[in-house]
N, CA, C and O atoms as a CHARMM CRD file, in Angstrom:
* protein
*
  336
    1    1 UNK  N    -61.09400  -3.56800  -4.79000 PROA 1      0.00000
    2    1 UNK  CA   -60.20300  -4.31200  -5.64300 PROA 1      0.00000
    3    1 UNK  C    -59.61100  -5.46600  -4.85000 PROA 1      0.00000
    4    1 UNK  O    -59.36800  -5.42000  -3.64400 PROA 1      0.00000
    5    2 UNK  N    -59.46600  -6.20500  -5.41800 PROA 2      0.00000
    6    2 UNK  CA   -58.43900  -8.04400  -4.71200 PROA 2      0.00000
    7    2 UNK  C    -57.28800  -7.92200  -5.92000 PROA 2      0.00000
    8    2 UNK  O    -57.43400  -7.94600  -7.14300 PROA 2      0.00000
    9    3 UNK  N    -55.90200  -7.75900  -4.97200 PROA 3      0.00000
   10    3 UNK  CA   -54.97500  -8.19300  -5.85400 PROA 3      0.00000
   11    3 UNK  C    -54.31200  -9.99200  -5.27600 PROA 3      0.00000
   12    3 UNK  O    -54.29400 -10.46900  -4.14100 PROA 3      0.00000
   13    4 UNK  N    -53.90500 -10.51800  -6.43200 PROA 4      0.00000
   14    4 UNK  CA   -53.24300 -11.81100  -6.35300 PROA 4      0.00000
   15    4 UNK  C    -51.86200 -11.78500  -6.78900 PROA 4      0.00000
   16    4 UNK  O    -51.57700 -11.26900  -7.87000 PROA 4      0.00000
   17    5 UNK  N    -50.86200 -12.36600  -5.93900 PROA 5      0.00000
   18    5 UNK  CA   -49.81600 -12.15400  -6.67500 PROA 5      0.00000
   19    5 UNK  C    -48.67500 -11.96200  -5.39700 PROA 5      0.00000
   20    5 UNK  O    -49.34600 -11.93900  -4.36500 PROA 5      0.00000
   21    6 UNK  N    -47.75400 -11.87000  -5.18400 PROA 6      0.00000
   22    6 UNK  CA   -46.53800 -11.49100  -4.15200 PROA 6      0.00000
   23    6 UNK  C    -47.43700 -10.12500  -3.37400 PROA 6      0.00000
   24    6 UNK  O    -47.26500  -8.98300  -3.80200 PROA 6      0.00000
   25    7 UNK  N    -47.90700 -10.26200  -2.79800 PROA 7      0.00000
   26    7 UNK  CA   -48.15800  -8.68000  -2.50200 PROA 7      0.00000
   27    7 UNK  C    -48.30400  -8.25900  -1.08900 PROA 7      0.00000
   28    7 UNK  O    -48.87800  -7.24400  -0.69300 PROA 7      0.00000
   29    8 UNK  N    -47.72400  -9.14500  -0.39400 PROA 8      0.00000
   30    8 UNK  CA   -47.69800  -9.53200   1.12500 PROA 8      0.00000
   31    8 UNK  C    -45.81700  -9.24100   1.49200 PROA 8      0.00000
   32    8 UNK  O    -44.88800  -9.74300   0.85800 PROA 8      0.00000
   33    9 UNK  N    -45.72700  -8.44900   2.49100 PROA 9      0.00000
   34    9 UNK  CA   -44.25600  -8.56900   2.58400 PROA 9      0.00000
   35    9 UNK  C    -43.55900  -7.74000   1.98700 PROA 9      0.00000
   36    9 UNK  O    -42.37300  -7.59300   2.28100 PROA 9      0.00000
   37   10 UNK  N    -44.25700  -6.92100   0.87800 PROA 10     0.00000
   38   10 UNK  CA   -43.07700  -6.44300   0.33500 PROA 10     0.00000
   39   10 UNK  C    -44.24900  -4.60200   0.37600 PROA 10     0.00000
   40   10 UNK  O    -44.56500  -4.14300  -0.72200 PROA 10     0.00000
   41   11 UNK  N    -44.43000  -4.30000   0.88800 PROA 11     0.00000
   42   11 UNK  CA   -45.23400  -2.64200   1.57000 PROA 11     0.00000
   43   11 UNK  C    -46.19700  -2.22900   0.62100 PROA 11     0.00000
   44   11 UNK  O    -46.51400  -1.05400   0.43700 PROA 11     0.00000
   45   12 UNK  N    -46.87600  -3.65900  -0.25800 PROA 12     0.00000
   46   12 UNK  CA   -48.17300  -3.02400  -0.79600 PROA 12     0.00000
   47   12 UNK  C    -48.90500  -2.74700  -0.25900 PROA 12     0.00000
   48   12 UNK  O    -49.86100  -2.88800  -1.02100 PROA 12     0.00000
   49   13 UNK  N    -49.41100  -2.25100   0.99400 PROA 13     0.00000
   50   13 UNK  CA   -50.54700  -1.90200   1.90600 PROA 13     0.00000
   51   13 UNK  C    -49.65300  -0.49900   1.96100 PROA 13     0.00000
   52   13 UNK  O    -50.35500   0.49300   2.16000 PROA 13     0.00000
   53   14 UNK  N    -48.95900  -0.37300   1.89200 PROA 14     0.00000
   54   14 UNK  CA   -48.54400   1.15900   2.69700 PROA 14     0.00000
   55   14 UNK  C    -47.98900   2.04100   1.12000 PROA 14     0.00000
   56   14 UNK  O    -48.34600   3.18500   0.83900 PROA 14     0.00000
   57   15 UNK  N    -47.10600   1.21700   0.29800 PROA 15     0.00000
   58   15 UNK  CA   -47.53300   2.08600  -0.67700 PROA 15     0.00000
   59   15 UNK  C    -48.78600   2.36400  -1.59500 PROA 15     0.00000
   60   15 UNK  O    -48.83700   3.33600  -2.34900 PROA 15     0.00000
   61   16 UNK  N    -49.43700   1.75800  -1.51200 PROA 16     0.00000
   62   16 UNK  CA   -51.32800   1.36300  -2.13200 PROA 16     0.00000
   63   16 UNK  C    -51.76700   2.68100  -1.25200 PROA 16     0.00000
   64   16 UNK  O    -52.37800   3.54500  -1.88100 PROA 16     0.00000
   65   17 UNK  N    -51.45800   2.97100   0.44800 PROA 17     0.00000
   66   17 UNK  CA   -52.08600   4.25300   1.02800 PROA 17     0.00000
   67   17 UNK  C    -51.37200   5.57500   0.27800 PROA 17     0.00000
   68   17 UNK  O    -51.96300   6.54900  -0.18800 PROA 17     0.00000
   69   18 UNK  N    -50.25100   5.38000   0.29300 PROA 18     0.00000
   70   18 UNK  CA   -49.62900   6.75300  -0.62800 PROA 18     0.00000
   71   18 UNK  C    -50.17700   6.94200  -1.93800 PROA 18     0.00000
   72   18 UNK  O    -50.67800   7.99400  -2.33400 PROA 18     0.00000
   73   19 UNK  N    -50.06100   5.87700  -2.59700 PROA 19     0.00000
   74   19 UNK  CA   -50.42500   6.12900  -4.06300 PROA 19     0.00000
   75   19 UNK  C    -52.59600   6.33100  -3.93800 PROA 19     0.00000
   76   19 UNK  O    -53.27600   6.36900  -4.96300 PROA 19     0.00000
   77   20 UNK  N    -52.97000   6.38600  -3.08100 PROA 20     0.00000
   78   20 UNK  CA   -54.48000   6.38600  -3.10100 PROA 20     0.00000
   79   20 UNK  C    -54.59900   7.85800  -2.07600 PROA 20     0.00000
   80   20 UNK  O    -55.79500   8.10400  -1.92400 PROA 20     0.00000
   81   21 UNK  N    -53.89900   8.67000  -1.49800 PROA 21     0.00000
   82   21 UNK  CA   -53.82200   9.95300  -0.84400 PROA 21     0.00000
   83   21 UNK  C    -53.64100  10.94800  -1.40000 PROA 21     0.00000
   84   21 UNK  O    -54.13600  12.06000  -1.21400 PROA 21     0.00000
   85   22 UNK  N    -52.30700  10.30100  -2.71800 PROA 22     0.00000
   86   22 UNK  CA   -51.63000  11.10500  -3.52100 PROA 22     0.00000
   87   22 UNK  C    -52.89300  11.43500  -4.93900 PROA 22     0.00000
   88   22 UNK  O    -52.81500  12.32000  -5.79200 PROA 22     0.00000
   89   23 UNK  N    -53.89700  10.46300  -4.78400 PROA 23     0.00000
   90   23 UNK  CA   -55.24600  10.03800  -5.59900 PROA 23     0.00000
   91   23 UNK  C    -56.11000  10.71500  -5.40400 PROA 23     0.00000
   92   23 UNK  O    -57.08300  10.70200  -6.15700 PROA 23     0.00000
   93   24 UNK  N    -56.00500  11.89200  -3.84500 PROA 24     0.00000
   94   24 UNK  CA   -57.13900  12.13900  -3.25100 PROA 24     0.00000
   95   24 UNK  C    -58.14500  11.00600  -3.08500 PROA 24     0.00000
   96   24 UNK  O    -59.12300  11.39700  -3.72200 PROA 24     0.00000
   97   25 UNK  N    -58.43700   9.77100  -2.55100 PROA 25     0.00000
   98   25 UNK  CA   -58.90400   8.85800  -2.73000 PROA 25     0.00000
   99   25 UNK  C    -59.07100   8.49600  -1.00200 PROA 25     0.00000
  100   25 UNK  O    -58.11200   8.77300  -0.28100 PROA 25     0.00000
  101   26 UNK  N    -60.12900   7.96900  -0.48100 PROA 26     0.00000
  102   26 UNK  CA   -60.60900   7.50400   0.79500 PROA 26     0.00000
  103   26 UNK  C    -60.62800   6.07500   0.60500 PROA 26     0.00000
  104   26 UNK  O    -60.85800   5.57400  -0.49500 PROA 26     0.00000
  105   27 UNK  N    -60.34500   5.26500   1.86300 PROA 27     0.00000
  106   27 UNK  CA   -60.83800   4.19300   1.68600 PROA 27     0.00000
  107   27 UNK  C    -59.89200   3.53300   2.96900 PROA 27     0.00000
  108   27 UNK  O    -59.39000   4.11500   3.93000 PROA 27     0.00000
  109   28 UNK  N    -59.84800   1.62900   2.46400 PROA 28     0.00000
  110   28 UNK  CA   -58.95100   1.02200   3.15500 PROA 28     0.00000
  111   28 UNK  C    -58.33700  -0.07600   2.58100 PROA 28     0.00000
  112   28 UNK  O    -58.96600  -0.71700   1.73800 PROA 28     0.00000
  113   29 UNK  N    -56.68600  -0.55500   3.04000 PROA 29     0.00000
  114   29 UNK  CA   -56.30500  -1.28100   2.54700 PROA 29     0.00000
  115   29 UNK  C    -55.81600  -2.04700   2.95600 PROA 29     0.00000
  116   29 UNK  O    -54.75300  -1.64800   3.43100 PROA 29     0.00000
  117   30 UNK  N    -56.11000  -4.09700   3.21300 PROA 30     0.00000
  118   30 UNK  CA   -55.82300  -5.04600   4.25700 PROA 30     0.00000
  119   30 UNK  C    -55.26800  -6.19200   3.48700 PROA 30     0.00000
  120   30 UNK  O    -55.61600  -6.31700   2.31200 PROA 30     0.00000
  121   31 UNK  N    -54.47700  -7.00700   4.00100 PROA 31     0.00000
  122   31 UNK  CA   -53.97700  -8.30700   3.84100 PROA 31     0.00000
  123   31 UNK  C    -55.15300  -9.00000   4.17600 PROA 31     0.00000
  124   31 UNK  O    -55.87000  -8.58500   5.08600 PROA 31     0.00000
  125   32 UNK  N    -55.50300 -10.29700   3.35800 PROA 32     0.00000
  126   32 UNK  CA   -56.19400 -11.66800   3.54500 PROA 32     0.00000
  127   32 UNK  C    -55.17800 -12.65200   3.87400 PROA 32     0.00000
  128   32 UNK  O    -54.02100 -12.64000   3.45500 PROA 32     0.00000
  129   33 UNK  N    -55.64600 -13.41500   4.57500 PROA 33     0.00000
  130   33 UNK  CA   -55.25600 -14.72800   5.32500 PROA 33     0.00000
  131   33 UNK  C    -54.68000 -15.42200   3.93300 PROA 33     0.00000
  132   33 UNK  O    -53.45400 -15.53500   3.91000 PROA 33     0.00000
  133   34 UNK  N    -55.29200 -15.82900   2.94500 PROA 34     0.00000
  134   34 UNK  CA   -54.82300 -16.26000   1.37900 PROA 34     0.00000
  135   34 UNK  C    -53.36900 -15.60000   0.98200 PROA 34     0.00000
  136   34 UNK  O    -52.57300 -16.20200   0.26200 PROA 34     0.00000
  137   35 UNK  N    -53.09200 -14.19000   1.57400 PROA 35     0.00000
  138   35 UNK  CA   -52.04900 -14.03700   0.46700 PROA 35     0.00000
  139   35 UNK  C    -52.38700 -12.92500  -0.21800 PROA 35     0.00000
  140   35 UNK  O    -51.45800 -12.43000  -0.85600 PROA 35     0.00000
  141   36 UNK  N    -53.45900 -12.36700  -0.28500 PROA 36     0.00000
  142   36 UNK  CA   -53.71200 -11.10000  -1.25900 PROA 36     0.00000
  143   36 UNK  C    -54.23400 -10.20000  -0.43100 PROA 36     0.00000
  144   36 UNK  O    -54.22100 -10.30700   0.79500 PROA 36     0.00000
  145   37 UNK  N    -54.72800  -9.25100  -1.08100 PROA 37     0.00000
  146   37 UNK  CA   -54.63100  -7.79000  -0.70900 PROA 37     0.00000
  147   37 UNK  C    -55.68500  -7.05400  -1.04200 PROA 37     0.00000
  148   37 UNK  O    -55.57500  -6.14000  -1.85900 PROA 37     0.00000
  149   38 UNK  N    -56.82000  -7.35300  -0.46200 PROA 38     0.00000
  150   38 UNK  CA   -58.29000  -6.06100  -0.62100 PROA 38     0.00000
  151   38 UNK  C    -57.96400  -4.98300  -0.26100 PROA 38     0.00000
  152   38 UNK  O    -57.33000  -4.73100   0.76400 PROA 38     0.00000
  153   39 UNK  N    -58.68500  -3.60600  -1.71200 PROA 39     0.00000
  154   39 UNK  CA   -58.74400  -2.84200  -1.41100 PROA 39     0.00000
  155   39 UNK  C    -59.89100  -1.92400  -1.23400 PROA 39     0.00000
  156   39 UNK  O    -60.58600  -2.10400  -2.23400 PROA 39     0.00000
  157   40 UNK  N    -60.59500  -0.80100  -0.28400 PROA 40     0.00000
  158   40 UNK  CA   -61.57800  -0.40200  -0.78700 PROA 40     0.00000
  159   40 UNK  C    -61.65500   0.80100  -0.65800 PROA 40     0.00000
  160   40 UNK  O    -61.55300   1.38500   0.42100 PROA 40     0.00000
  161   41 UNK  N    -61.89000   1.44700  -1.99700 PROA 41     0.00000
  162   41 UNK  CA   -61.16000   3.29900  -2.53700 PROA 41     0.00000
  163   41 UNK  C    -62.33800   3.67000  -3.15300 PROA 41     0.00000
  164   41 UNK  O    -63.06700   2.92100  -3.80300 PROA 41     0.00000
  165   42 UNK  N    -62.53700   5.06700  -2.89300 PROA 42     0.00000
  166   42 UNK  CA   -63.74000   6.35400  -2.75500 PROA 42     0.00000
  167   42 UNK  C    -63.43400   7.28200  -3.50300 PROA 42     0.00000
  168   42 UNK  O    -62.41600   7.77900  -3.02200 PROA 42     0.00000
  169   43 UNK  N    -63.75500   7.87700  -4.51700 PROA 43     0.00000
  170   43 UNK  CA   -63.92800   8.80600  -5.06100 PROA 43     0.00000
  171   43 UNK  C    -63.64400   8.94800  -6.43500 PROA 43     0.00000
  172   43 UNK  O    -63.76400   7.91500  -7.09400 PROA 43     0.00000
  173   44 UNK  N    -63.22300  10.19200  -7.16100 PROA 44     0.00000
  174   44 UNK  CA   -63.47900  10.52300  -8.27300 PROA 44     0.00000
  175   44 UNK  C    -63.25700   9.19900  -8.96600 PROA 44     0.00000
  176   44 UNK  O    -62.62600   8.27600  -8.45000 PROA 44     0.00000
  177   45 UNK  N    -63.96700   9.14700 -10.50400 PROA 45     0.00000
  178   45 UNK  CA   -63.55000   7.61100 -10.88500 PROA 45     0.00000
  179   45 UNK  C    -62.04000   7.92000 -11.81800 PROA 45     0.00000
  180   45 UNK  O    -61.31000   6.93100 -11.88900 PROA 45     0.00000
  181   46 UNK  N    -61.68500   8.80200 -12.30800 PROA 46     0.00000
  182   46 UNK  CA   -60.92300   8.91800 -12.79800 PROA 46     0.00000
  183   46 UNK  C    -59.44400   8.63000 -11.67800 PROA 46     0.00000
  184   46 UNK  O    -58.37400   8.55100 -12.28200 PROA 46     0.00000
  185   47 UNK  N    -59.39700   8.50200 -10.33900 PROA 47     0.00000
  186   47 UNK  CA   -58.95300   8.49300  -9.55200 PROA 47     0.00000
  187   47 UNK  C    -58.82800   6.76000  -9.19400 PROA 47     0.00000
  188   47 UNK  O    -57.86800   6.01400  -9.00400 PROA 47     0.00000
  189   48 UNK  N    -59.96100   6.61500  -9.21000 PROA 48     0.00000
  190   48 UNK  CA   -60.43000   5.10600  -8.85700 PROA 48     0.00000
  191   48 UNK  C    -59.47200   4.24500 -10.37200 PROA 48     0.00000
  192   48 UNK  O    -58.84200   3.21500 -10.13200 PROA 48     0.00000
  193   49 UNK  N    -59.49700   4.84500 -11.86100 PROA 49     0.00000
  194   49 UNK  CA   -59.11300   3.93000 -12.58400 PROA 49     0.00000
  195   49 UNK  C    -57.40600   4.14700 -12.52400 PROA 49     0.00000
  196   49 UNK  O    -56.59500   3.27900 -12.84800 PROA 49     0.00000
  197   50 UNK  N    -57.10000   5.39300 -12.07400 PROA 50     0.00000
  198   50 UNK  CA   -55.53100   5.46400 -11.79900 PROA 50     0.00000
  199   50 UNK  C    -54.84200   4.38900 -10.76500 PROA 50     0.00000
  200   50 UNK  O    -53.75400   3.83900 -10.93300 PROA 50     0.00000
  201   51 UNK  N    -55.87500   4.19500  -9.48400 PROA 51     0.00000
  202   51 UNK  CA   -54.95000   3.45600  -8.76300 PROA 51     0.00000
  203   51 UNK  C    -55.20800   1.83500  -8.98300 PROA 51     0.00000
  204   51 UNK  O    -54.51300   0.88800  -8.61400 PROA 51     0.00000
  205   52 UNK  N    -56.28600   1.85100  -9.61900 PROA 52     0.00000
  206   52 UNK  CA   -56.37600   0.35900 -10.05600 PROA 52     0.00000
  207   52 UNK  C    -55.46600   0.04200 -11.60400 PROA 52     0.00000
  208   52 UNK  O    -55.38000  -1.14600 -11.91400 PROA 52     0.00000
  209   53 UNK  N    -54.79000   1.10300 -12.56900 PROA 53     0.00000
  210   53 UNK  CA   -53.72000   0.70900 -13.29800 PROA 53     0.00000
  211   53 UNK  C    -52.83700   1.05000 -12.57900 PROA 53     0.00000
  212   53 UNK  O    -51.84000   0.73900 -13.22900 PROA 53     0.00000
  213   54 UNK  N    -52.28900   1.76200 -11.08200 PROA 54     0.00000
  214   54 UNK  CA   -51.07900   1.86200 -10.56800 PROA 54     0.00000
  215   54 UNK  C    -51.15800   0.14900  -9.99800 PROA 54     0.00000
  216   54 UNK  O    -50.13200  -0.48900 -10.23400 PROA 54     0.00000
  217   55 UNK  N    -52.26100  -0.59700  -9.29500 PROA 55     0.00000
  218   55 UNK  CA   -52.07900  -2.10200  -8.63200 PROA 55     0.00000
  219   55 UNK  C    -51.64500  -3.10100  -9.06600 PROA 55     0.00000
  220   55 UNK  O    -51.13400  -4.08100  -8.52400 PROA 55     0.00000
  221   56 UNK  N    -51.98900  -2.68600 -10.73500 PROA 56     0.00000
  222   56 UNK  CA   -51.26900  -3.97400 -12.06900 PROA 56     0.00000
  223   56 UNK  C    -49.68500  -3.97200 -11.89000 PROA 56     0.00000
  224   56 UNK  O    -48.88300  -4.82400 -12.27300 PROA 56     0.00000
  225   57 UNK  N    -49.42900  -2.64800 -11.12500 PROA 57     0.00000
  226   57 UNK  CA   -47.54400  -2.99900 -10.90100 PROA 57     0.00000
  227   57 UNK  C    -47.26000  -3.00700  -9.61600 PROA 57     0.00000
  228   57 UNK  O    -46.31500  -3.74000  -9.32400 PROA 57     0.00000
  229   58 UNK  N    -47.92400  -2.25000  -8.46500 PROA 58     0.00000
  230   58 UNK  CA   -47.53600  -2.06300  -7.00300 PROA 58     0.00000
  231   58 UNK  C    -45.95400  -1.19800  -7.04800 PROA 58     0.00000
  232   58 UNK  O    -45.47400  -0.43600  -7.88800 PROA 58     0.00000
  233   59 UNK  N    -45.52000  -1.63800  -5.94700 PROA 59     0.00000
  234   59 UNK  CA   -44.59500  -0.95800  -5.13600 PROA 59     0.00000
  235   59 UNK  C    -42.93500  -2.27900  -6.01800 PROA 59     0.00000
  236   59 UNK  O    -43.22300  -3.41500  -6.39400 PROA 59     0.00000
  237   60 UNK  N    -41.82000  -1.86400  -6.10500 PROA 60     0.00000
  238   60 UNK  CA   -40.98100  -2.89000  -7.15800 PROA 60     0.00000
  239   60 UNK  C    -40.87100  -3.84400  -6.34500 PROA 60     0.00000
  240   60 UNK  O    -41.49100  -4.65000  -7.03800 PROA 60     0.00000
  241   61 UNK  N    -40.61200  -4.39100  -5.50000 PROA 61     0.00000
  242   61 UNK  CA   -40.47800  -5.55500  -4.67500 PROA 61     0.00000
  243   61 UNK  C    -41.90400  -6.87800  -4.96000 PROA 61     0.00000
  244   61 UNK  O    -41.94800  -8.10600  -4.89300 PROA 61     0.00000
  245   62 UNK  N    -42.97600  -5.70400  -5.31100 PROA 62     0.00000
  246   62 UNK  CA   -44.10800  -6.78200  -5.49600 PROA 62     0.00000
  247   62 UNK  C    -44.55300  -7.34900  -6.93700 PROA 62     0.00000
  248   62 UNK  O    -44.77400  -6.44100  -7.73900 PROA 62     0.00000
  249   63 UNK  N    -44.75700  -8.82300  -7.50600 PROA 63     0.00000
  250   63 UNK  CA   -45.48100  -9.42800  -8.53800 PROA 63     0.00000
  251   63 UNK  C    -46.94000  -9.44500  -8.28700 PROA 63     0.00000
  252   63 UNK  O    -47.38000 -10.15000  -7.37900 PROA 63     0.00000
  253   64 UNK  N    -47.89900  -8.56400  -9.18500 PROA 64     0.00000
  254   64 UNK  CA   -48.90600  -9.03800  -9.03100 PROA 64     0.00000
  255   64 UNK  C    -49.14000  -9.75400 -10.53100 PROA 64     0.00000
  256   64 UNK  O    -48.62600  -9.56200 -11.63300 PROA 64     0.00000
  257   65 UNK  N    -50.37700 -10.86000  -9.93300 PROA 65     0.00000
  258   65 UNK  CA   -50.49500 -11.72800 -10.98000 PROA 65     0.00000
  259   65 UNK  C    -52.36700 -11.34600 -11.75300 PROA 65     0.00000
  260   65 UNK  O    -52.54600 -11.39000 -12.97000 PROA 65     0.00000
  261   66 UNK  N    -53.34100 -11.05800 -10.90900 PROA 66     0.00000
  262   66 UNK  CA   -54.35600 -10.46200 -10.90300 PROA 66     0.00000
  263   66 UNK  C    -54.77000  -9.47200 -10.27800 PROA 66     0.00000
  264   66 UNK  O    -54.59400  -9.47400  -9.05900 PROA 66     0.00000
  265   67 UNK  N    -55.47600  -8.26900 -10.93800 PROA 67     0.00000
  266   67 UNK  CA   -56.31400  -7.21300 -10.40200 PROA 67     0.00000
  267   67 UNK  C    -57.51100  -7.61700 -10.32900 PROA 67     0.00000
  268   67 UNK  O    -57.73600  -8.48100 -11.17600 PROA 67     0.00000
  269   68 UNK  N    -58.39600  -7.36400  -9.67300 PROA 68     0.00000
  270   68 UNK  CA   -59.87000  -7.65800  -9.87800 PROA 68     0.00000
  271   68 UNK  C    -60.96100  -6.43000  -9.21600 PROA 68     0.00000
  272   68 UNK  O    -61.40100  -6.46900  -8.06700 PROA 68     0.00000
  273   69 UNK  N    -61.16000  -5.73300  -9.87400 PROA 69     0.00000
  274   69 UNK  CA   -62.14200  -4.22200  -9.15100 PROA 69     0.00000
  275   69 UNK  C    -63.35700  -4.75400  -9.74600 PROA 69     0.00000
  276   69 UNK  O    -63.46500  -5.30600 -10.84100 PROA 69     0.00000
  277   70 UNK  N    -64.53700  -4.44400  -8.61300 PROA 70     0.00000
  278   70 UNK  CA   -65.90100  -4.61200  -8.47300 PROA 70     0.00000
  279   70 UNK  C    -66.46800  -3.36700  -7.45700 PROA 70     0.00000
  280   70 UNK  O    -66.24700  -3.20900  -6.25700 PROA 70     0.00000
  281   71 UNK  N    -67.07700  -2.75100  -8.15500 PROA 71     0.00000
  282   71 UNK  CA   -68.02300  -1.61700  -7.48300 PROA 71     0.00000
  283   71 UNK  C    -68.88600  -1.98600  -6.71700 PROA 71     0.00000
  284   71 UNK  O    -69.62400  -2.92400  -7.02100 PROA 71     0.00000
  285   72 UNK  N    -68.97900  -1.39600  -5.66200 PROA 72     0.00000
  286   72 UNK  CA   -69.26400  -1.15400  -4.58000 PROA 72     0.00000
  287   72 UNK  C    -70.26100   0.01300  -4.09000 PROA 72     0.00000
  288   72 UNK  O    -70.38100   1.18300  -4.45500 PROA 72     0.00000
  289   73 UNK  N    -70.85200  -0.67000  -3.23300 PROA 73     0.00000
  290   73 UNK  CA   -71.56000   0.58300  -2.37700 PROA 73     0.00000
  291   73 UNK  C    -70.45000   1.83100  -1.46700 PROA 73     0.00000
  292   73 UNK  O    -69.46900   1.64100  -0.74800 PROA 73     0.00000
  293   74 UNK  N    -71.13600   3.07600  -1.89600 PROA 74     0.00000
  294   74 UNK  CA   -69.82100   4.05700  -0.98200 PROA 74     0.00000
  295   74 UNK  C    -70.15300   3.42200   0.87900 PROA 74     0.00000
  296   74 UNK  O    -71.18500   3.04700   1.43500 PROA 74     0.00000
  297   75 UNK  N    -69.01300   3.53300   1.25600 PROA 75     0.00000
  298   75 UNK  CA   -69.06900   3.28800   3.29400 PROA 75     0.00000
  299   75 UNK  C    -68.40500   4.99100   3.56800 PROA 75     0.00000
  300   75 UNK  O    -68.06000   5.28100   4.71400 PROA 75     0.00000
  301   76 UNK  N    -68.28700   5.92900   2.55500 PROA 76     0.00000
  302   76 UNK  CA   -68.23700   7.20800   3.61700 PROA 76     0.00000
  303   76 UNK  C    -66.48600   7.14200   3.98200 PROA 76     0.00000
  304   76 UNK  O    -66.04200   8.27100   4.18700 PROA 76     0.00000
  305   77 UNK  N    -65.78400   6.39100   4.05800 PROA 77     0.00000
  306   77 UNK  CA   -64.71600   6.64500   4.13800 PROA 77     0.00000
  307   77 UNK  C    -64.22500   8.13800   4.78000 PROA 77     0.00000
  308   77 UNK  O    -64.48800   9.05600   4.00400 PROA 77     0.00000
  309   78 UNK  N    -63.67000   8.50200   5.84100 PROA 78     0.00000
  310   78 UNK  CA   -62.70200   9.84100   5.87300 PROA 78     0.00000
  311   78 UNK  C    -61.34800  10.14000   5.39800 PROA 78     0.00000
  312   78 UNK  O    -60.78800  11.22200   5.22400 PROA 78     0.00000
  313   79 UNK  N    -60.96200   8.97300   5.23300 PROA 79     0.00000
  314   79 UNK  CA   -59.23700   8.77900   4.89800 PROA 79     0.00000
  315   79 UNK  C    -58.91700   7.38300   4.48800 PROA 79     0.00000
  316   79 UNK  O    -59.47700   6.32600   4.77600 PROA 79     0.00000
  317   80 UNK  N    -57.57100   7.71700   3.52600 PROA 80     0.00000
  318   80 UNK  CA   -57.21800   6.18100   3.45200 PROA 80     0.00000
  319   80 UNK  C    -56.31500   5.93100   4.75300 PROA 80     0.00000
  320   80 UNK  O    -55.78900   6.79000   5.46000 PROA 80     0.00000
  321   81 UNK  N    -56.26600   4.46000   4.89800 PROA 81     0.00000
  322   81 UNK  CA   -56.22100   3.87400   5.96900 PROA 81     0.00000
  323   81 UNK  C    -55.68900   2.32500   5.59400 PROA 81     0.00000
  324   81 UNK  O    -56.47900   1.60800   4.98000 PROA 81     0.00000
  325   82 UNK  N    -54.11200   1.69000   6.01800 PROA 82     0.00000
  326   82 UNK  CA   -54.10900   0.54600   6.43200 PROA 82     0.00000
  327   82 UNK  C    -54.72900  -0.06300   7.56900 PROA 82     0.00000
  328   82 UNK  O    -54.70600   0.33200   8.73400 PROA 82     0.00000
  329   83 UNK  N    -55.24700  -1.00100   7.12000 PROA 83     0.00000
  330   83 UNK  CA   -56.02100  -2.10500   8.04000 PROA 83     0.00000
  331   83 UNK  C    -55.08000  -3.38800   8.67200 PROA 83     0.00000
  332   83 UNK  O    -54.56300  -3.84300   7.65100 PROA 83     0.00000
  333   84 UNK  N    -54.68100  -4.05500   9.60600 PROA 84     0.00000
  334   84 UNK  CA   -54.18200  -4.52900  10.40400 PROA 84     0.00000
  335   84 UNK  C    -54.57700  -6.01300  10.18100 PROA 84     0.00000
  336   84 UNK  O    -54.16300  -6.88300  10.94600 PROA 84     0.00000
């Protein structure tokens, strides 16, 4: 997923890992140089469509303005994981 929108600064990377653990969900989640926020999450899809309608709101401090999810090849993931 790529979110657009405030989502830098205000702990969408770290609540995006809670809300995707709490998902049972693997993956990782990083800031772009732009301003937004790739994510990339593993498993059940019913899981996968929860945290992509939890990203349309984030954490309250954050505006997002676009979601955008595109499937992917699985990478095996062990855990979710902020990326640096």
């Amino acid at each position: 997923m790529h979110v657009r929108g405030r989502v830098q600064g205000v702990f969408f990377r770290q609540s995006t890992q809670h809300e995707a653990r709490r998902l049972g969900l693997t993956g990782t989640v990083r800031n772009n140089p732009d301003g937004t926020v790739t994510i990339e999450a593993e498993g059940p899809a019913a899981a996968l469509d929860a945290l992509e309608a939890w990203c349309h709101t984030g954490p309250p401090a954050a505006r997002v303005d676009q979601v955008t999810a595109t499937p992917g090849a699985v990478q095996g993931h062990q855990e979710f994981s902020v990326q640096r």
